[in-house]
RODO-2510 file (C-alpha; in nm, 4 decimals, decimal comma):
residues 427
     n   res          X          Y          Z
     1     x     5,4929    16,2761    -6,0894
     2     x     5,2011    16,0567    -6,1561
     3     x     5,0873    16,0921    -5,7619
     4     x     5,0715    16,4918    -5,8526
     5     x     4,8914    16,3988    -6,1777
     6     x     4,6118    16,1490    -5,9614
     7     x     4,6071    16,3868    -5,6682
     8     x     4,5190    16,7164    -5,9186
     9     x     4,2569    16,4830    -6,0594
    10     x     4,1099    16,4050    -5,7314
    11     x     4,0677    16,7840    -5,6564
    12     x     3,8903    16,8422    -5,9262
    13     x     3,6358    16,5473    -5,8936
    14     x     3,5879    16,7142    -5,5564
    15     x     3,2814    16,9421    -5,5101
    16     x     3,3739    17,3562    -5,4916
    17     x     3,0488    17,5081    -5,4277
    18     x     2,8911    17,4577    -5,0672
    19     x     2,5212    17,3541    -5,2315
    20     x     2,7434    17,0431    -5,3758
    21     x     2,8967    16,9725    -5,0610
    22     x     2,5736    16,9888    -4,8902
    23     x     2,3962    16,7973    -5,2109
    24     x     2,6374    16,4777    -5,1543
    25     x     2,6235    16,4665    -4,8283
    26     x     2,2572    16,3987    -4,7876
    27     x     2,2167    16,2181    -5,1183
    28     x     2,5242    15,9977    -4,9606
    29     x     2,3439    15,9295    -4,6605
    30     x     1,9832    15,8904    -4,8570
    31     x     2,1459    15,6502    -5,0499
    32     x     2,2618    15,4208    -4,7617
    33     x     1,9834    15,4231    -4,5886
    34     x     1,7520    15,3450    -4,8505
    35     x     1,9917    15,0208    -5,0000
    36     x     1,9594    14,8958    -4,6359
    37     x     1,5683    14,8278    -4,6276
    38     x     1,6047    14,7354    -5,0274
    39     x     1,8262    14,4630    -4,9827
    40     x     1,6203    14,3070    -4,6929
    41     x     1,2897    14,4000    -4,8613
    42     x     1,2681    14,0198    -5,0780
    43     x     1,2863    13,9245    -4,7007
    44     x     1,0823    14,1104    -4,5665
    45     x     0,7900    14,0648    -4,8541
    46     x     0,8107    13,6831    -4,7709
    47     x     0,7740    13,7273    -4,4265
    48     x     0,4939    13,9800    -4,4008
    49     x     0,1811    13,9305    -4,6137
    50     x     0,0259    14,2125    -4,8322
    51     x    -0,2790    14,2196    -4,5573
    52     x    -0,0300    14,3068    -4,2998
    53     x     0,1057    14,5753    -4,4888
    54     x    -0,1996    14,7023    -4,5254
    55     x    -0,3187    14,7125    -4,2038
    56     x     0,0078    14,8963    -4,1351
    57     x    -0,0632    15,1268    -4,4077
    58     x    -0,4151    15,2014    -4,2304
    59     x    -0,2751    15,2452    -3,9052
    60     x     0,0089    15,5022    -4,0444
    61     x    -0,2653    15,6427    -4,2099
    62     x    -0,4414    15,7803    -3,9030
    63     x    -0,1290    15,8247    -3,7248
    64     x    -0,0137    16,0606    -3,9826
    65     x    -0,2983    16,2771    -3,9582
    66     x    -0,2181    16,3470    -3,5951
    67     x     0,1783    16,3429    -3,6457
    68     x     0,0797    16,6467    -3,9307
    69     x    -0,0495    16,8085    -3,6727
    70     x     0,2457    16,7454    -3,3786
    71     x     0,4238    17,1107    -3,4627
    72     x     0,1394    17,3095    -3,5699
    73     x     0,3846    17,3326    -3,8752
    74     x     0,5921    17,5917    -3,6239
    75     x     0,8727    17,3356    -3,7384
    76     x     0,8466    17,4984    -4,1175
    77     x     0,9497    17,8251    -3,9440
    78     x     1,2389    17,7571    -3,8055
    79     x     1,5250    17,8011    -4,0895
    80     x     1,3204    18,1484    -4,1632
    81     x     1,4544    18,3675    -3,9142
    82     x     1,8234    18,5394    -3,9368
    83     x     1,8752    18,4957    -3,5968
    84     x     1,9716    18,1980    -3,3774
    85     x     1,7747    18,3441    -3,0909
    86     x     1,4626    18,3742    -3,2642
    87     x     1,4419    18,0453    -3,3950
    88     x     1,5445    17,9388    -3,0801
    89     x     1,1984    17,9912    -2,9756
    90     x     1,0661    17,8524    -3,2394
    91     x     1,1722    17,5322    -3,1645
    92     x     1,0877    17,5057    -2,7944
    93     x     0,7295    17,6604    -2,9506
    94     x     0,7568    17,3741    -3,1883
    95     x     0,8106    17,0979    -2,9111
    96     x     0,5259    17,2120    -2,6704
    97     x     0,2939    17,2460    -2,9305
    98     x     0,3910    16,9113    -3,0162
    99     x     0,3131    16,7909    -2,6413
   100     x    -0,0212    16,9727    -2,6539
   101     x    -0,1391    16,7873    -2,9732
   102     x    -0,0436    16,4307    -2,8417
   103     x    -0,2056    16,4967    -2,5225
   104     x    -0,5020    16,5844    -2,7789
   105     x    -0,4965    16,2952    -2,9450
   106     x    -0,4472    16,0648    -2,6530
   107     x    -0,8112    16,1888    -2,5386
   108     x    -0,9742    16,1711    -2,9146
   109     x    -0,8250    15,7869    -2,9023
   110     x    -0,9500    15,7208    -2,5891
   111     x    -1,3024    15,8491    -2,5886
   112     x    -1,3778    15,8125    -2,9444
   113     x    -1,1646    15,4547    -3,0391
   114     x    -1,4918    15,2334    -3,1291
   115     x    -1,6061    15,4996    -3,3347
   116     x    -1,2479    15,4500    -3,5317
   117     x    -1,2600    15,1366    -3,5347
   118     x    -1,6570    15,1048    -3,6569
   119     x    -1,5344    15,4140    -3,9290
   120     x    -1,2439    15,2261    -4,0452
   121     x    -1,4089    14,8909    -4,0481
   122     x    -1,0735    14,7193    -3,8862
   123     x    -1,1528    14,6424    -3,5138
   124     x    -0,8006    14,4876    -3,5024
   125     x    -0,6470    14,8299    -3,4724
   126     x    -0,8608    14,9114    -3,1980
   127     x    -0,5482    14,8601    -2,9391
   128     x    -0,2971    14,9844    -3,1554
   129     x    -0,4682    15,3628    -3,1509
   130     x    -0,3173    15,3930    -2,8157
   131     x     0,0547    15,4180    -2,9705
   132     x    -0,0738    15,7437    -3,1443
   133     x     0,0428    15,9518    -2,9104
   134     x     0,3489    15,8063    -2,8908
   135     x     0,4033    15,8668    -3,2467
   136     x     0,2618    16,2347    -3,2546
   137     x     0,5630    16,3465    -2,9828
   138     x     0,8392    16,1392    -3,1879
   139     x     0,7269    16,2864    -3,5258
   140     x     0,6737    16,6666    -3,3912
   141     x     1,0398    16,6111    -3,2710
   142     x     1,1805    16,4558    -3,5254
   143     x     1,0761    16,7206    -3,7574
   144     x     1,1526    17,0170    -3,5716
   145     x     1,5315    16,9115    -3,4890
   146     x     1,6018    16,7874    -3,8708
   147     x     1,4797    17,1634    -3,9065
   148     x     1,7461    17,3322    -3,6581
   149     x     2,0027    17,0835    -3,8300
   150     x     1,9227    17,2385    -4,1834
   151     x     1,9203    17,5688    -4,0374
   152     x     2,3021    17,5467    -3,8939
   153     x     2,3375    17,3264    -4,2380
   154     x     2,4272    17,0193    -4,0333
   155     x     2,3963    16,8172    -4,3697
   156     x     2,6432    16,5656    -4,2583
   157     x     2,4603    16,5107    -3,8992
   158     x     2,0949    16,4445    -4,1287
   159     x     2,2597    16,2020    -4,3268
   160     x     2,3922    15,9949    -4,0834
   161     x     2,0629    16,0389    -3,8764
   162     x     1,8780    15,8752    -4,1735
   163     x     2,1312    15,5749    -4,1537
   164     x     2,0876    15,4964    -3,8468
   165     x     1,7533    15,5229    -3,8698
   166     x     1,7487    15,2718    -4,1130
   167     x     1,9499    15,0431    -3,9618
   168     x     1,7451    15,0379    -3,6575
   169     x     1,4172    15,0029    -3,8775
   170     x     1,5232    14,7336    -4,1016
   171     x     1,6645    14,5198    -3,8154
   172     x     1,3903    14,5392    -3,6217
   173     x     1,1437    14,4482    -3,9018
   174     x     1,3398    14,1637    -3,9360
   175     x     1,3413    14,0655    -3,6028
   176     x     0,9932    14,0908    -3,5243
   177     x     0,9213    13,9531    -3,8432
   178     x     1,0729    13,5681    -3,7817
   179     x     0,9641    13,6256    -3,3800
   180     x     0,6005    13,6238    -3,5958
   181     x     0,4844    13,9888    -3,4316
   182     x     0,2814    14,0177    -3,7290
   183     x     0,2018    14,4069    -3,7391
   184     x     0,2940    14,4609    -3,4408
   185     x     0,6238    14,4008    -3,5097
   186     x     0,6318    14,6828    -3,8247
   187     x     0,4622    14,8981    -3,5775
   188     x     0,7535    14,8356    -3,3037
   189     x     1,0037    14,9011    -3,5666
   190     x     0,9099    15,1965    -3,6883
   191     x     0,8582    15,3482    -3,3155
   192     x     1,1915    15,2157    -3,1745
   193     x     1,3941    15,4016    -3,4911
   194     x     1,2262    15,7057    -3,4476
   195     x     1,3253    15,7364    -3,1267
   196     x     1,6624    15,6294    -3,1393
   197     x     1,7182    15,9057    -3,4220
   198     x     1,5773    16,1110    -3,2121
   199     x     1,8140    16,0986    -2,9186
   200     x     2,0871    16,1386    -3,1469
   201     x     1,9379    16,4542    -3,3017
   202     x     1,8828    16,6031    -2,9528
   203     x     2,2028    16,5345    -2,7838
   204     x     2,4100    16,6917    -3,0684
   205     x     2,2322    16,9806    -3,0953
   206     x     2,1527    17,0241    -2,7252
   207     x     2,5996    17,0126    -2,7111
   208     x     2,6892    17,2519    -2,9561
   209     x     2,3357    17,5355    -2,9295
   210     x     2,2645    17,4643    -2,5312
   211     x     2,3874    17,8080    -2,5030
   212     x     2,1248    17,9796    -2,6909
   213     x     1,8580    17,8437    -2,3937
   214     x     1,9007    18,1860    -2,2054
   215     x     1,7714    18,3739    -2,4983
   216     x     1,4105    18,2136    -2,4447
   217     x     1,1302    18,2426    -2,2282
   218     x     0,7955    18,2800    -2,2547
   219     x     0,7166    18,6128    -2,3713
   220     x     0,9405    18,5286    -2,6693
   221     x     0,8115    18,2161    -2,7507
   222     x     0,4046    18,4185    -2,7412
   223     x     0,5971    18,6571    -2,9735
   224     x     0,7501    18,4362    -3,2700
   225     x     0,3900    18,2715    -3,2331
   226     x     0,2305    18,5110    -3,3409
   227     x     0,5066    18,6796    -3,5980
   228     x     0,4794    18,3129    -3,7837
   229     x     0,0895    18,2056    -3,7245
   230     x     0,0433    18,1739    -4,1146
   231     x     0,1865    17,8360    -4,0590
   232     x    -0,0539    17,7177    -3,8180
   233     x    -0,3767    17,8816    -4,0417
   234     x    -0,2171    17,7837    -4,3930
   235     x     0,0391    17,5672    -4,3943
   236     x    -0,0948    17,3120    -4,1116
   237     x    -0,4185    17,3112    -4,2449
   238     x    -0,2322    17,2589    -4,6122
   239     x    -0,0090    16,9635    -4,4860
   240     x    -0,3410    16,8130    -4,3020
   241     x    -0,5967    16,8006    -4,6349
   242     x    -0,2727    16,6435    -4,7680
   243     x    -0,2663    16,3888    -4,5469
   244     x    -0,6324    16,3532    -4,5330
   245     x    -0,6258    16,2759    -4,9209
   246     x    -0,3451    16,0007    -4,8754
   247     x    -0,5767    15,8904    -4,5606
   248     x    -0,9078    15,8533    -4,7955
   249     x    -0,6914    15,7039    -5,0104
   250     x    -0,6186    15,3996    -4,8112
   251     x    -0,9761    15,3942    -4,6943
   252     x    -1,1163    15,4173    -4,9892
   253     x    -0,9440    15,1192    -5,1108
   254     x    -1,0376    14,9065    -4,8318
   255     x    -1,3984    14,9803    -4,8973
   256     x    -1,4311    14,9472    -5,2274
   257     x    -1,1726    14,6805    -5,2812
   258     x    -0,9350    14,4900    -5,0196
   259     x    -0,6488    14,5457    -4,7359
   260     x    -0,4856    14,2900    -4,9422
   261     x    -0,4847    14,5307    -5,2701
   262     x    -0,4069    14,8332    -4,9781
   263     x    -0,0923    14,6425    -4,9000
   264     x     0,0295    14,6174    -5,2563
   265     x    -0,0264    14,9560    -5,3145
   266     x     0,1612    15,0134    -4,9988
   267     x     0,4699    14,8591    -5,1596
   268     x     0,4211    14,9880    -5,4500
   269     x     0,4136    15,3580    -5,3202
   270     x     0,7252    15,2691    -5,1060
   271     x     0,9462    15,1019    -5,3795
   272     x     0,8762    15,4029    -5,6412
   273     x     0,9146    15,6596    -5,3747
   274     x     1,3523    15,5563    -5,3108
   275     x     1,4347    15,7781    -5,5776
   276     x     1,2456    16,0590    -5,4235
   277     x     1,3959    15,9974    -5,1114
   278     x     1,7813    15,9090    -5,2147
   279     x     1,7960    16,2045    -5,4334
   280     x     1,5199    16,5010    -5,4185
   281     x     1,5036    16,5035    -5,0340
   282     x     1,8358    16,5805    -5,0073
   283     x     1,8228    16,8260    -5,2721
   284     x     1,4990    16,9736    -5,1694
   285     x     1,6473    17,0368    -4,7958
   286     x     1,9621    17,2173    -4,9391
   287     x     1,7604    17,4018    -5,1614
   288     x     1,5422    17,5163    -4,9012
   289     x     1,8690    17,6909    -4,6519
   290     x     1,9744    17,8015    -5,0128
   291     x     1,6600    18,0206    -5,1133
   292     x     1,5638    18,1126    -4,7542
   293     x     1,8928    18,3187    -4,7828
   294     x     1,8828    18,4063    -5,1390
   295     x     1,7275    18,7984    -5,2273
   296     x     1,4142    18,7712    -5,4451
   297     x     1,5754    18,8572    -5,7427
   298     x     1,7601    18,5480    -5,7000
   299     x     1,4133    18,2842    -5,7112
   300     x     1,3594    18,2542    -6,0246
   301     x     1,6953    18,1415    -6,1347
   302     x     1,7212    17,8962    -5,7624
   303     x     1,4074    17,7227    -5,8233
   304     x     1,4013    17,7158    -6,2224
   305     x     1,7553    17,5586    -6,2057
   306     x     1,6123    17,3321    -5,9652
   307     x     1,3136    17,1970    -6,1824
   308     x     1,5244    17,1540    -6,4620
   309     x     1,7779    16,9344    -6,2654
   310     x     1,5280    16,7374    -6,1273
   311     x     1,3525    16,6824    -6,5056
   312     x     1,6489    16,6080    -6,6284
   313     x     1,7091    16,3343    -6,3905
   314     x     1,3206    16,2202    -6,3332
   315     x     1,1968    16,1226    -6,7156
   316     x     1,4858    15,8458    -6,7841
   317     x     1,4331    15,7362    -6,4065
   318     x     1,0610    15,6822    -6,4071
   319     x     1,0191    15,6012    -6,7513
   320     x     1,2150    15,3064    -6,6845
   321     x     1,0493    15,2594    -6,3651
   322     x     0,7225    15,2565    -6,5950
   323     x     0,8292    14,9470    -6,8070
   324     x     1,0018    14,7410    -6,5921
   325     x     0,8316    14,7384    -6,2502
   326     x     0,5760    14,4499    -6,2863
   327     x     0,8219    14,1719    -6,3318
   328     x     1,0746    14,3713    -6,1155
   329     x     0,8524    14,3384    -5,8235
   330     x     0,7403    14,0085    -5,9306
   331     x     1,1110    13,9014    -5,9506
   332     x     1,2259    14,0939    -5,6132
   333     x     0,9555    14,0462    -5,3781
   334     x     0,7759    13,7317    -5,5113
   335     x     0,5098    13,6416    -5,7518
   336     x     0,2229    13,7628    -5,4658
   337     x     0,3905    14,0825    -5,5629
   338     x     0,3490    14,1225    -5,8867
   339     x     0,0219    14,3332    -5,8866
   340     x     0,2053    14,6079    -5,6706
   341     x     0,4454    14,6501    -5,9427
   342     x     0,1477    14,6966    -6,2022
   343     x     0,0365    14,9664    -5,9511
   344     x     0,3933    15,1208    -5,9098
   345     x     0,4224    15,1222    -6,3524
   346     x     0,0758    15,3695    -6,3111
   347     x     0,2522    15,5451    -5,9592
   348     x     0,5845    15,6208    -6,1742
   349     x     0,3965    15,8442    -6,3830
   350     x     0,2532    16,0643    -6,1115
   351     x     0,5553    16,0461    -5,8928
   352     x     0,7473    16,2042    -6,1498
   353     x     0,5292    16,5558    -6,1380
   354     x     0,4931    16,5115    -5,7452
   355     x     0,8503    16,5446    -5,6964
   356     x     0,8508    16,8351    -5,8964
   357     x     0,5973    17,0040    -5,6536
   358     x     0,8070    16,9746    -5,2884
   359     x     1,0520    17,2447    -5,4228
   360     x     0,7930    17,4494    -5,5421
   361     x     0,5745    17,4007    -5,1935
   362     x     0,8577    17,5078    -5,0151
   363     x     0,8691    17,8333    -5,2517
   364     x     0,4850    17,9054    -5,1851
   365     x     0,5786    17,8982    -4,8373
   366     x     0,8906    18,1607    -4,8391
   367     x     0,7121    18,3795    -5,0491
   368     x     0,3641    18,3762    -4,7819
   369     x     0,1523    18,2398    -5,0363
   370     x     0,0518    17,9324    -4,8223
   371     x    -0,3571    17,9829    -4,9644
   372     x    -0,2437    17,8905    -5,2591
   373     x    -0,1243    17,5474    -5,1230
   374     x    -0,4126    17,5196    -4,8972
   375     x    -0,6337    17,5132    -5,2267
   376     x    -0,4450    17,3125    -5,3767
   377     x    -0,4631    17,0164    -5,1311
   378     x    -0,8278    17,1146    -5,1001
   379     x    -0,8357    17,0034    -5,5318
   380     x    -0,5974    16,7108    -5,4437
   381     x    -0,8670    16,6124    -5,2031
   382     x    -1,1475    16,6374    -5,3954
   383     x    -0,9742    16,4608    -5,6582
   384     x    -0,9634    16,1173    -5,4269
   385     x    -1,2848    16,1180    -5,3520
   386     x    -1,4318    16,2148    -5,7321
   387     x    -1,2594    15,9411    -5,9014
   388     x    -1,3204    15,6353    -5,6486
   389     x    -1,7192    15,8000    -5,6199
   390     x    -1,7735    15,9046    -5,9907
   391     x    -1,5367    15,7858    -6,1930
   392     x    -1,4503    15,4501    -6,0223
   393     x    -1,4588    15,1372    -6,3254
   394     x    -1,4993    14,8986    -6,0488
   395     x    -1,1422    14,7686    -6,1571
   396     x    -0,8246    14,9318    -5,9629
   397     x    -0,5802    14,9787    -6,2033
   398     x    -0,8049    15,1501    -6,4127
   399     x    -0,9378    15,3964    -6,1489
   400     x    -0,5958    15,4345    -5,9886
   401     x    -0,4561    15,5557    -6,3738
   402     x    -0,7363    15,7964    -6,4268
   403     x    -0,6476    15,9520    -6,0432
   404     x    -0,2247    15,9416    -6,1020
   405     x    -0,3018    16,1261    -6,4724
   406     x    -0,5421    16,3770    -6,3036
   407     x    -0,3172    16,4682    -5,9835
   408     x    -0,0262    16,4811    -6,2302
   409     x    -0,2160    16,7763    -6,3997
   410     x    -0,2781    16,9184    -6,1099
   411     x     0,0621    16,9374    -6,0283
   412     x     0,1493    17,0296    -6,3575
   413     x    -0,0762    17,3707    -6,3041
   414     x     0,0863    17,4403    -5,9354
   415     x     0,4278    17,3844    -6,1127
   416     x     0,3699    17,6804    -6,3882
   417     x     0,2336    17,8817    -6,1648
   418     x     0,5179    17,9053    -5,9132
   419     x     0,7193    17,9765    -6,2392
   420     x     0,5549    18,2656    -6,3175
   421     x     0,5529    18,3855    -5,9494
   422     x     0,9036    18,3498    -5,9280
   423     x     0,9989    18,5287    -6,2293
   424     x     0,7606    18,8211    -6,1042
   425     x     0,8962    18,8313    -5,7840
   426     x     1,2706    18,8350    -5,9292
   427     x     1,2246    19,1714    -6,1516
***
């Protein structure tokens, strides 16, 4: 009798709609992957100084700009289509505009590395441009398959992807770390996980959707290229000014204060950003099969019910991250720390209303409004550069709060907006 009572009980805790299933899943696998690299981070922080982590951070930084590139943002297509064959060509677009664009940037690295280097004002990095390429082919691929996988709602296969990931990542750091690589050895790490995760990605999906290879070729592949090219002349030029801002970012501070300061902002971005990434990524991913399925009528309700779950769960979250992250970093990582935890009380604030934006980008995108994002990165950059040039005290705390307050407007604006789109859209 009591087994029946326990095992009714059980079935009830136990999700019913599909969007939970899917929900748990990822924010299960978010969730391990992200306790992995916290629990070794106060050994990592020890190991690693905050100038290393900021020359990593400057490195990513121009890396990204290519990786944001790798797809052409083909890879946002590919859950848009309702049939397997067409995005089947979306991908293989996806990966050989990927090749292209490394190939690209293996010849702007080459011929135009001292220039970089004199730009950036870090010859050290002047070797490490070469793994650039490298990086552009692992990101364009990482993102493309993680795209098929949310397409065929592989939830399950993403989260354990991300584990694995993370195990390989945090290891290596580790590693490399008491072998004394220096930056090198954060670089290594972060190349050897990617493509690890990226094997397993391909394998699995190569064995169950190899069969869907006959339904491509070339004339195909020139077809959905031009059916989708908003995302190459919106949405790639979007995602790039993006990454441009975060790029000037980190530049910025390293001109007009130090790579030591970079790396606790680094930190500080990367500590505040785990909730983010245990819980809106995975909702944000679901979300986005959900309402690429969903008839208009149905947006306003999806992405409304969205917002206010992730409000509901954001202002106790970062408003506690707000109070208690100086001597929580301080505590955690070590007194050297301490300053990236003032930086991450000021970051909580505007990571609060970024999160809110990725559903809403992802909306903007469905609904082909992708100039509206494009200007909007075009403010966010302008933003970067009119605070450190204009508005900058001379003091970093106090120019970084003046830039989190103004970008959280910003994406306070984009948010209401997308609102009022939605409910348009849904009469």
């Amino acid at each position: 009798m009591k087994k029946d009572i326990i095992h009714k009980m059980l079935r009830k805790l136990k999700p019913k709609s599909e969007f939970s299933k899917n929900s748990i899943s990822l924010i299960t696998g978010s969730t391990i992957s992200q306790a992995i690299p916290a629990a070794l981070s106060p050994i990592l922080t020890r190991i690693y100084t905050p100038e290393e982590y900021g020359l990593l951070a400057v490195f990513m930084s121009v890396s990204g700009i290519f990786a944001t590139l790798a797809t052409a943002k083909y890879d946002m297509a590919i859950i848009m289509p309702k049939s397997d064959k067409e995005a089947a060509n979306i991908i293989l677009l996806s990966f050989l505009m990927t090749f292209l664009i490394s190939l690209i940037s293996l010849f702007i690295v080459h011929f135009l590395n001292n220039e970089i280097v004199d730009f950036l004002g870090k010859p050290e990095i002047s070797n490490w441009l070469y793994f650039i390429p490298l990086t552009v082919i692992l990101s364009g691929l990482h993102q493309s398959l993680s795209m098929w996988s949310t397409r065929k709602k592989r939830f399950k296969r993403i989260s354990n992807n991300m584990i694995l990931g993370t195990i390989t990542a945090s290891s290596m750091n580790l590693s490399f770390g008491l072998s004394n690589f220096g930056v090198l050895g954060l670089i290594f790490s972060t190349i050897i996980a990617q493509s690890i995760t990226i094997w397993h990605l391909l394998i699995r999906s190569f064995k169950n959707d190899s069969s869907l290879i006959r339904y491509t070729n070339k004339l195909k592949i020139i077809k959905v290229m031009k059916k989708y090219k908003k995302m190459p002349l919106f949405i790639m030029p979007n995602t790039l000014i993006d990454n441009i801002r975060v790029t000037s970012l980190n530049i910025l501070v390293i001109q007009f204060f130090t790579t030591a300061i970079l790396g606790q902002l680094s930190l500080a971005f990367k500590v505040i950003r785990v909730p983010m990434t245990i819980i809106y990524s995975a909702l944000i991913q679901v979300f986005m099969q959900k309402l690429a399925v969903s008839p208009k009528n149905d947006y306003y309700r999806l992405l409304s019910k969205f917002l206010s779950k992730t409000t509901l769960i954001g202002i106790p979250l970062y408003s506690f991250m707000y109070f208690v992250s100086p001597d929580a970093f301080a505590f955690v990582f070590g007194e050297q720390w301490r300053f990236a935890g003032e930086v991450g009380s000021i970051l909580s604030i505007w990571m609060f209303f970024h999160i809110m934006t990725n559903p809403v980008g992802h909306f903007l995108i469905l609904v082909n409004k992708q100039q509206i994002l494009l200007l909007f990165s075009i403010f966010y950059v302008l933003i970067v550069f009119g605070i450190f040039f204009i508005f900058n005290t001379g003091e970093f705390l106090t120019t970084f709060m003046r830039m989190a307050l103004t970008m959280s407007f910003f994406n306070s604006v984009l948010i209401i907006y997308s609102l009022i789109l939605a409910k348009k859209l849904s009469k």
